[in-house]
N, C-alpha and C positions, 0 to 999 in steps of 0.2 A: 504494500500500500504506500502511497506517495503521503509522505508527512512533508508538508508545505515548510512549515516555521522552522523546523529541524534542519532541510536543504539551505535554507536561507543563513540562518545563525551559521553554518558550517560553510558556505561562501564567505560572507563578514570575517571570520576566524582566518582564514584564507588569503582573504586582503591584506586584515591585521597584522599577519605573519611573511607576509611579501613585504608588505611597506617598514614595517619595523627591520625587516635585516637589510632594506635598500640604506635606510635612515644609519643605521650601523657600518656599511658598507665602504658609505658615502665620509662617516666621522673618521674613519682611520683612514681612507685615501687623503685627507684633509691634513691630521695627523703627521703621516707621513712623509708628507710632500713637507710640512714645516719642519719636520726634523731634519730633512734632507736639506731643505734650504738654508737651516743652522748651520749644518756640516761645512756645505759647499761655498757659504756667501758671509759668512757671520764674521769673518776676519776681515772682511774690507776697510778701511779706513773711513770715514764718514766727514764729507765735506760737502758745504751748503751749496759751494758753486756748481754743486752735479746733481744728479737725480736721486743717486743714494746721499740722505741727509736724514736728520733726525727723526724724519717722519715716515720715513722710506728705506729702510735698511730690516734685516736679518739678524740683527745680534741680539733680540730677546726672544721668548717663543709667541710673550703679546705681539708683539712689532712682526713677528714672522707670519703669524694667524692677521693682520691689519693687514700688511702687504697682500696675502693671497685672498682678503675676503674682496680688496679693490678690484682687484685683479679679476674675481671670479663676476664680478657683475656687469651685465651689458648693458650700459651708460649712453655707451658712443655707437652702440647699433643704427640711429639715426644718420652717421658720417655715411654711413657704408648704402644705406638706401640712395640719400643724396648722391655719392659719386657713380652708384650702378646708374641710376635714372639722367645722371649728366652723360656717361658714356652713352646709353640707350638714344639718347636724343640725337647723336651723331647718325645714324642710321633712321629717317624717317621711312615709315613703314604705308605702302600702299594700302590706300580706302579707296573701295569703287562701289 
């Protein structure tokens, strides 16, 4: 016999238990990546007339998780529209 609420509560669980080990997945690639950026970058010297400066460097794990949280957000997806659409305009395209 088909129990309706039964199938359903056991899809819900199903999701719960995808989404929660993406969400975990996702924490230690995050993780990782800052501890590698420690390793690989965290000795640089930090000078204001470059890009690596006080607010932009690897030498703590806050500052390494700040750098990669800029990094991971798409901000500037708007540039990228804007210069597809300017190339696109070179090529006008035939209406009949």
């Amino acid at each position: 016999m088909f129990n309706f609420n039964r199938d359903i509560r056991s899809n819900v669980e199903v999701e719960f238990t995808i989404y929660s080990t993406a969400r975990v997945v996702w924490i230690v690639a995050i993780v990782t990546s800052v501890v590698c950026g420690l390793q690989v970058f965290g000795k640089i010297a930090l000078n204001d007339a470059t890009a690596i400066h006080r607010n932009n460097n690897f030498q703590t794990f806050l500052a390494a998780v700040m750098v990669l949280f800029r990094v991971s957000k798409p901000i500037h997806l708007h540039v990228l529209t804007i210069k597809r659409c300017r190339f696109l305009q070179q090529f006008p395209v035939a209406r009949g």
